[in-house]
C-alpha positions in Angstrom: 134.9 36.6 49.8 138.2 38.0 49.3 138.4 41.6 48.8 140.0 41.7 45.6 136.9 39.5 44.5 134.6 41.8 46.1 136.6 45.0 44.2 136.5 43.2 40.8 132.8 42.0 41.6 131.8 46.0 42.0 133.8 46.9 39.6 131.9 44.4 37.2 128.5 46.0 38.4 129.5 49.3 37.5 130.5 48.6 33.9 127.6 45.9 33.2 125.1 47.9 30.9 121.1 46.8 30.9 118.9 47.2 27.8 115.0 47.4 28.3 114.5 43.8 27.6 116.8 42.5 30.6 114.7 44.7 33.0 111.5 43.6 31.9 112.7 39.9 32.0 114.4 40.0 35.1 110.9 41.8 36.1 112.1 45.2 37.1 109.7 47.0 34.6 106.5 46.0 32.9 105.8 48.5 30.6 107.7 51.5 29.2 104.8 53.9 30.1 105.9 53.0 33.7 109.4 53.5 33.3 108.8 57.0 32.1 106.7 57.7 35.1 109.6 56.2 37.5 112.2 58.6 35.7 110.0 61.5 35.7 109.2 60.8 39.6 110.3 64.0 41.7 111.5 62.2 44.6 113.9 59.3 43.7 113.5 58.8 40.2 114.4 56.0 38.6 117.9 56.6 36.6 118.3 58.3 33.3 119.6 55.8 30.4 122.9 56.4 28.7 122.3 56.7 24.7 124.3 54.6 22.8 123.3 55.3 19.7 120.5 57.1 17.9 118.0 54.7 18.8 119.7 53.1 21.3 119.8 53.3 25.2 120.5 51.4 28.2 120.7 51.7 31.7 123.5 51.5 34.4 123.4 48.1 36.1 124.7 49.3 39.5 122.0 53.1 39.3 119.5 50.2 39.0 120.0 48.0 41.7 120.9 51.0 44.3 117.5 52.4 43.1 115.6 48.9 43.7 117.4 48.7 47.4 115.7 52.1 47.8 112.1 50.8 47.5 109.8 50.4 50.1 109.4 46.8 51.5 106.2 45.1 52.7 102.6 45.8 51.2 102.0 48.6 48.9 99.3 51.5 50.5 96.4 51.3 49.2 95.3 53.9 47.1 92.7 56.6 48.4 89.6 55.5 46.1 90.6 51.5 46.9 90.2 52.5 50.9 86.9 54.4 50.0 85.2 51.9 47.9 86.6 48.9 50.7 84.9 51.2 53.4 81.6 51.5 51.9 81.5 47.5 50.7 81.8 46.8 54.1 79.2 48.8 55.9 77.0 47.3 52.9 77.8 44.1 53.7 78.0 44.0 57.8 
């Protein structure tokens, strides 16, 4: 790739605006209860949305993607109660 492609290419990403529907399509986002919780997160939120209009908002295409290349990779932890109630199934069980 050329690097006046590459420049236009980021240059593109940076301008390119995505509404609520386009994340949850492209499967970003499920729910906007979620989406609150990921902007309200103290560590690495998710990004704020611009407002366009009074009820309007969308959210910086490129704030997006650098946030989803932050994510962990692999399997998610399991949560404390999940490892509990695993542990004591199993010494039921065996």
């Amino acid at each position: 790739m050329t690097e006046v492609l590459a420049a236009f290419l980021d240059n593109l990403r940076a301008r390119y605006l995505l509404r609520y529907w386009e994340m949850e399509e492209a499967g970003i986002v499920t729910d906007r209860m979620t989406l609150r919780r990921w902007m309200n997160l103290k560590q690495d939120p998710f990004p704020q949305p611009l407002v366009l209009s009074g009820n309007s908002v969308a959210w910086r295409a490129d704030e997006v993607f650098a946030w989803l290349d932050r994510r962990p990779r692999g399997r998610a932890p399991q949560p404390a109660r999940q490892r509990a109630a695993k542990a004591v199934l199993e010494t039921a069980v065996g």
